[in-house]
Every structure is written in structure tokens, then in C-alpha cells.
N, C-alpha and C positions, 0 to 999 in steps of 0.2 A: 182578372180585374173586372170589376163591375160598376158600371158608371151611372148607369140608369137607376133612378132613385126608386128605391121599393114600396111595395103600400102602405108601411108603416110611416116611411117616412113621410111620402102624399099627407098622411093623415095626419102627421104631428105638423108640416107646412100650412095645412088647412084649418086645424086647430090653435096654432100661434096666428096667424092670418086675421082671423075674426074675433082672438079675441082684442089683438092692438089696432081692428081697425075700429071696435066700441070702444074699448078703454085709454088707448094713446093713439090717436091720427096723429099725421104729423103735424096737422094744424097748433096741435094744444104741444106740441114739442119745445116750441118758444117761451111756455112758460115755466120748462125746467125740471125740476126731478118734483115727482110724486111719488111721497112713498106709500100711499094708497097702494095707486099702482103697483105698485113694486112688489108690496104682499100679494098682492092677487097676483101676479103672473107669477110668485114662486109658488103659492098657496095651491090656486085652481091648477098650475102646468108643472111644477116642478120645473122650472126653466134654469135656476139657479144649479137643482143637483143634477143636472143630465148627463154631464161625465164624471157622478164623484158614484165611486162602487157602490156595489150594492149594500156590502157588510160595513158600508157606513150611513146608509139611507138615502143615498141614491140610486137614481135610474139604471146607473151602470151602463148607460151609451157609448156611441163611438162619435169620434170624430165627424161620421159623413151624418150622425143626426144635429150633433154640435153646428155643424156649419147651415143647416136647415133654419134651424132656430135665430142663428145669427145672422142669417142672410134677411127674415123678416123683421127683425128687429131694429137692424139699419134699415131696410125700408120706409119703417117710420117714425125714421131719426129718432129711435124709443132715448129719451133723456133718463142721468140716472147711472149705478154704478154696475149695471149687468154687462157690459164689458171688463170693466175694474175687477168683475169678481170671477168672470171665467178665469181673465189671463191667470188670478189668484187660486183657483180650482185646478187650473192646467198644472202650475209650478206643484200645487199639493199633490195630486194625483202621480207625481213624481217623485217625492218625499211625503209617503202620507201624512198625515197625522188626523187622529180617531174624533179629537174633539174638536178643530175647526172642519175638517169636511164634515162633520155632522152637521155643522152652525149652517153652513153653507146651504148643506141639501134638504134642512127646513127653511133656509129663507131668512133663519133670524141673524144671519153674520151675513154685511157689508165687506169686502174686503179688496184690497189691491194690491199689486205687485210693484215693486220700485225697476222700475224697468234698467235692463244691462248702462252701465256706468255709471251707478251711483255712487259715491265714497262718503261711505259708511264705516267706520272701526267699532270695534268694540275692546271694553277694561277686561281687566281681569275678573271681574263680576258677572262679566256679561253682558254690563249694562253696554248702549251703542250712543255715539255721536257722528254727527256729521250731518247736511246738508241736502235735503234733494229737491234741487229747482223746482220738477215738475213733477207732480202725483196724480195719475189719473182719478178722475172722483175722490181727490183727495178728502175732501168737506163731510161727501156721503158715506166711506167707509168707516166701518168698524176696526178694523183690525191692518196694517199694514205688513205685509211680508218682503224681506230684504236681505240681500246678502250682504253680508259680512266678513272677511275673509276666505273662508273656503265653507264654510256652513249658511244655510237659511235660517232668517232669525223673524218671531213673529210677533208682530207690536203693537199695542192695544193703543191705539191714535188719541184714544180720550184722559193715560195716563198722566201724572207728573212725568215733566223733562220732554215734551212733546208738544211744537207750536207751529199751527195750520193759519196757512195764510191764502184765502183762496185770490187765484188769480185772472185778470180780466184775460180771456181768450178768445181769438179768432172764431170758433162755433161755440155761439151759446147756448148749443143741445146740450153740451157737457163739461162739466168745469173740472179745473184743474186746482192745485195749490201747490204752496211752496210748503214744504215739511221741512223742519229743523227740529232734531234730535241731539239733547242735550241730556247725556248719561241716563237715555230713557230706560226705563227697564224692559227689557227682552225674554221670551222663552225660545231657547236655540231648537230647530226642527231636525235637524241634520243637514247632511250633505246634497246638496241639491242634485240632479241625474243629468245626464247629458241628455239634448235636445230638447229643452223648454224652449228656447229662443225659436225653434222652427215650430214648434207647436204653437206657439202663439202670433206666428206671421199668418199659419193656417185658418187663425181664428179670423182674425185683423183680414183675411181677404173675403172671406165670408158676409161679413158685417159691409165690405164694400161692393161686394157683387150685388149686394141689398140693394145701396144707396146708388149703385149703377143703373139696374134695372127701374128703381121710380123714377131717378129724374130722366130715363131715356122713354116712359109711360107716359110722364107729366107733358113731353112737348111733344110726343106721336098724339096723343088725344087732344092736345090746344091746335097742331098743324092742322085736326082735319074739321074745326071751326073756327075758325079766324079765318076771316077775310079779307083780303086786303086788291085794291082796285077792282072787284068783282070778281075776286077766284080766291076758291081756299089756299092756302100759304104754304099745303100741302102738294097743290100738285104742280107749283116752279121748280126743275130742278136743282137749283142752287138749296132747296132745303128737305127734296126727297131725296136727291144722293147723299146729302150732311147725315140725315137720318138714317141713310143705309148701313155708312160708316160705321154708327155709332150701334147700330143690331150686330153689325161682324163685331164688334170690340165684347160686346154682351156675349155673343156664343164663343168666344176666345176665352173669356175672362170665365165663365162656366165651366166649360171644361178642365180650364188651370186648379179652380178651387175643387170639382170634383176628384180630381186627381191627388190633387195635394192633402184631399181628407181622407181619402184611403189611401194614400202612402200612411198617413200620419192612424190608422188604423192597423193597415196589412202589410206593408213594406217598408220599415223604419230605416233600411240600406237605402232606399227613395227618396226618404222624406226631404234632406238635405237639401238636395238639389228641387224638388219638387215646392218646399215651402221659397226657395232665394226666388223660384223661377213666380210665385203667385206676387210675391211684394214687387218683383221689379216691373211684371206686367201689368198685374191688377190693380195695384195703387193708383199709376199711371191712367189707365183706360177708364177708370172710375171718376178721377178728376177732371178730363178733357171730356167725358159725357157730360159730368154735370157741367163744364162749363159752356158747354155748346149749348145745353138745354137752354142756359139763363140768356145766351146771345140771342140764341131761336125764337124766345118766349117776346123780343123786343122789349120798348119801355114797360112794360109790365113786370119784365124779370129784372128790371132792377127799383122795382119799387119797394121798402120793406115790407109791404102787406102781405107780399107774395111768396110761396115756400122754396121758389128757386135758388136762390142766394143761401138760405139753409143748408139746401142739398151740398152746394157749390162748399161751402164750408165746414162743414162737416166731410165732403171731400178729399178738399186741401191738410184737414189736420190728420187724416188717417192715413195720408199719403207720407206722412213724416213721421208718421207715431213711434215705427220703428226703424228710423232712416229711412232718409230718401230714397229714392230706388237704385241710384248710383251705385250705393253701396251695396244694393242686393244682384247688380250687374255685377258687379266687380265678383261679389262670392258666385255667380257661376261661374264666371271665367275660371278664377280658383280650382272650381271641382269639374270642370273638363279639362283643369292644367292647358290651358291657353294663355 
């Protein structure tokens, strides 16, 4: 097992690093999806195809460079459907299919997955009906992919029989909608593979170990100016132990996701229990940092000018994206049979 990230990866961290912190801070996050942006980070990075194979025109990565990428790209709350389109890379990379992962690893295909519980059927034609409350970047996708009885089925969002209704949501780094599917037309992918669902908790802690690590940045660099009755705010312990807390929770939640992207690379007998174990800690650890961050930061962290409350929210919503963590306790008990 190798946990230490290697030069290549350094390099791809340092080259996503600079280039979202020109082209998306998190400051300009607030104002929502750019799809400027969007082409340049698949264009200049290839960020889009970085786990779609090669002999489809991707980078052919792994998981532990996957989680690199996402770990910066939560950092700066990047708005926009480059979450929406991994989870959609993940499920394909499991059921390929030749012509959207190409779409994908040039950048020119948007796309999303209908996340576990959607009901969906489909006719005898093919075509599919049914309802899906929430669609990650629904608005911004191209293409939606969704199961339907026991096969993947993949949907061109802009056809007849297809109505997006975007919806008002808790972080407005990333929007969602309601999709309703009315005998839309379908192309079936086949059968989907076991462990999509842990590959995409992998992703999903990645992106939060991201949004962990700024907002626990954001208030170690305001503690050590801010002054409050002639001392830095830094050095009362009521906010350098708070702060200590919240660096064990960082180096905890590091480890979990380095693990759980090489199980989700080298040990798929791992991954299980490795991905239940990143959603039920890191979801957690991630939302109680950014929440301490916006308490720490005082009336400033709750002004809207300020990017705490972002963090804080974008947070809260990845903390539930794929169930609460309850449920991801509940599946280790399960697989230690406890």
C-alpha cells in the first residue's frame, strides 16, 4: 500500500492549484457555473477525461489522481457540472461506452448520473418515464445517465419528452433540478457493474477533504490577525485547541480518502468497507470544520460578503449527497457483521 502521493501527482495538485486559483477563486464561485471555465479546465487539464481510458481519449488515471483533482477543485467551491460528470465517467468506466466517454475526455459532453433511488421505467421501445427530484447539475448537463430496471440507460437532456426544472438549493456553488421523463427517448448502455456506488462515495470525499482543508486555512490565517482586546484571537485557548481539533479531523479525513482511493484503484475486496468508512467520517469532519470555521471567523462569518457560509454549504449538501452518514455507519456495521 502506498499512501504518499507521488511526483506526478504533486504535479497534477500543483497544476490544478494555479490554474483555479486564476481562473475560479472561490470568490467568483457565487456567481455560478462558467462555462468559459469549464472548457479550459477540460481543454488546458484534461480534468474531465482523467479516469476515462485511454483507447477512448483519456488520461487513463487512477482513482488516487482522481481524488487530487477533486480534492482542489472543492477547495475552490469550482461551480459547474465537473462533479456531475465524474460520478457520470465513474458509472461509464464501468459500462463503457466508446462515444460518450470520448464526449467526455474532450470536454465537449456535460453529463450526470441519477443517483441510487431513482424510479425510472422504461416501454417497450425503450423509451423511459419517471421522475427524478434531484439531478446534480441538472441545468448544466448534456446527457443524463440512469438506471432502469437492471440496465443503464443514457439521455440526451435536451430531447423531446424531457423537462428540467432547476431548483432553488441550499449551496448556490451548484444547482440542481427536478428532471421528469415523459417516454423520453433512451440509448440502453447495458448493465451497469458492481461498485459504482462506492466509487462515487470515493469521489464525493475527495471534493470534501478539499472544502475541509480551505475552510480550516480560511480561519487558521484570520486567527493569526484578528485582534480582539489587544491579542490575536489566535493565541486564547478556547480557539487554538478549536483549531487543533479541526487539523486532527484534516489528517484523519486524509488518510481515510488516500485509502479509499487506492482501495478504489488496488484493492476492490477493500473498497467497500474503505469507501462506507470515507462518507461516514469525512462527510461529517468536513461539515463540523466548515462550521466551526464560520463560528471562529465571528460577525464576519456570517455576513454574505464573506466565503464562510459557502464553504459551510456546500458542506452541508455533500454531506447528504449520498446519504447521511448514518447510513454509511449502518453499512460498516453490516461488513464487520456487528
Amino acid at each position: 500500500m502506498k499512501l504518499v502521493p507521488s511526483q506526478e501527482q504533486r504535479e497534477l495538485r500543483a497544476a490544478v492549484r494555479d490554474f483555479l486559483a486564476a481562473a475560479s477563486p472561490p470568490a467568483k464561485a457565487r456567481q455560478g457555473h462558467d462555462p468559459e471555465v469549464y472548457a479550459r479546465l477540460n481543454g488546458e487539464l484534461g480534468l474531465s477525461g482523467l479516469i476515462v481510458p485511454e483507447e477512448y481519449g483519456g488520461a487513463g488515471a487512477g482513482f488516487a489522481e482522481l481524488a487530487v483533482a477533486l480534492e482542489e477543485t472543492g477547495a475552490v467551491l469550482l461551480p459547474g457540472p465537473f462533479l456531475a460528470t465524474v460520478f457520470a465517467a465513474v458509472a461509464l468506466t464501468r459500462a463503457p461506452d466508446k462515444e460518450l466517454l470520448a464526449g467526455i475526455a474532450e470536454g465537449r459532453v456535460a453529463a450526470t448520473l441519477a443517483l441510487p433511488g431513482a424510479d425510472v421505467t422504461a416501454d417497450d421501445t425503450g423509451r423511459l418515464s419517471g421522475t427524478l427530484p434531484q439531478v446534480l447539475s441538472g441545468m448544466e448537463a448534456d446527457v443524463l445517465l440512469v438506471t432502469a430496471g437492471s440496465a443503464l440507460h443514457a439521455v440526451d437532456l435536451t430531447a423531446e419528452g424531457v423537462t428540467r426544472t432547476p431548483l432553488e438549493t441550499l449551496d448556490i456553488t451548484r444547482g440542481q433540478a427536478r428532471v421528469v421523463l415523459d417516454g423520453a427517448p433512451a440509448r440502453t448502455l447495458g448493465e451497469p457493474a458492481d461498485g459504482i456506488a462506492d466509487r462515487l462515495a470515493v469521489a464525493l470525499a475527495a471534493e470534501q477533504l478539499g472544502v475541509l482543508r480551505a475552510a480550516l486555512d480560511a480561519i487558521v490565517g484570520y486567527a493569526k490577525i484578528r485582534v480582539a482586546f489587544g491579542r490575536y484571537i489566535g493565541s486564547y485557548q478556547g480557539v487554538k485547541h478549536k483549531l487543533a481539533d479541526m487539523h486532527g479531523k484534516l489528517e484523519q479525513a486524509e488518510s481515510i480518502v488516500r485509502y479509499a482511493a487506492w482501495a478504489a484503484d488496488e484493492a476492490p475486496d477493500e473498497l467497500p468497507g474503505a469507501a462506507a468508512l470515507a462518507q461516514a467520517y469525512v462527510g461529517r469532519a468536513c461539515f463540523e470544520v466548515a462550521r466551526d470555521s464560520l463560528l471562529l471567523h465571528g460577525g464576519i462569518g456570517y455576513t454574505w460578503e464573506h466565503d464562510a457560509h459557502l464553504y459551510f454549504k456546500r458542506a452541508k449538501t455533500d454531506e447528504v449527497l449520498l446519504g447521511p452518514p448514518r447510513l454509511h455507519r449502518a453499512r460498516i456495521a453490516d461488513l464487520l457483521e456487528l
